[in-house]
FISE-288359 format. One record per atom (N, C-alpha, C): y negated, z, x negated. Coordinates in pm, whole numbers, plus 50000, padded with zeros to 5 digits. Each point is the difference from the previous one (the first is absolute). Layout:
BEGIN
YZX
...
//
This chain:
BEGIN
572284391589181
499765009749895
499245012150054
498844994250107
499145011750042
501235011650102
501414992750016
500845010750121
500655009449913
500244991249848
500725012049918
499025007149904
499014999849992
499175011949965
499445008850128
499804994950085
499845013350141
501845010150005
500884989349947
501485009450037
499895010049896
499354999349870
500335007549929
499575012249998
498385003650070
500015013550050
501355004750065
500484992150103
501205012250034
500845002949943
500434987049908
500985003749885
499555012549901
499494999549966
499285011649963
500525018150039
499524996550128
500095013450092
501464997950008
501204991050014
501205003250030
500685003749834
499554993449899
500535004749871
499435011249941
498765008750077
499965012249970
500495009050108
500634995250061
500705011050102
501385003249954
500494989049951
501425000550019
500284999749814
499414996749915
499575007449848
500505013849974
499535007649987
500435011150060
501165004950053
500264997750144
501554999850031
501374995849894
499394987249959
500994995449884
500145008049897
498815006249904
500085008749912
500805012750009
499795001750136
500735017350024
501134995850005
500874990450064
500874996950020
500914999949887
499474989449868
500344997649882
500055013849917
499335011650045
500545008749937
500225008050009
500725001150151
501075007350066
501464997349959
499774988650013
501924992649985
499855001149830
499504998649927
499565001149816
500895011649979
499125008950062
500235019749940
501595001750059
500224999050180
501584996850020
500704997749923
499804986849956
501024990449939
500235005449854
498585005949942
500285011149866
500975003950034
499825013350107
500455013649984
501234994550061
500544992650049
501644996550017
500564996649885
499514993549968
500604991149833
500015012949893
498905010649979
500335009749906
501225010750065
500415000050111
500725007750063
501264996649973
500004989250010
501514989749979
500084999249857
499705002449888
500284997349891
499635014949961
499605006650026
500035015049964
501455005850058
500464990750117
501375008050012
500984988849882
500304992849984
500544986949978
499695006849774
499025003850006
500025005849847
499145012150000
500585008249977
498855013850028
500085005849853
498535007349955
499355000249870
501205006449954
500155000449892
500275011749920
499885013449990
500875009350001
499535013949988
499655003349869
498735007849928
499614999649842
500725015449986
500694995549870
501205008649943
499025014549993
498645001149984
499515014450036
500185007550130
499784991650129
500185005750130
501765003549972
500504997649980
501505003550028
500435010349906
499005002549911
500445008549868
499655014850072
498674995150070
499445015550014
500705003150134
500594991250093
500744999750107
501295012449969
501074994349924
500655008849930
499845011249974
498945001649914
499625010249930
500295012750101
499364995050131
499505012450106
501515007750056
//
């Protein structure tokens, strides 16, 4: 018992090193994985044009 409470200082120091790393990581590939998925369904269904933009479009 006394070897796994001396390990856990290092555990410690290795799960705040690499903490971190994981976080950035997780929300790198997050925001990616957004901005592909709104890309792909923005082409796949793209908004509506509102019957005002096209009125005053005309108009000109």
């Amino acid at each position: 018992m006394l070897r796994v409470v001396s390990a856990m200082h290092y555990l410690t120091a290795v799960f705040a090193a690499f903490v971190p790393l994981a976080a950035a990581l997780y929300l790198t590939v997050t925001v990616v994985w957004t901005l592909v998925q709104r890309v792909i369904l923005r082409r796949r269904h793209p908004l509506p044009t509102p019957a005002v933009s096209r009125a005053a479009v005309s108009a000109r």
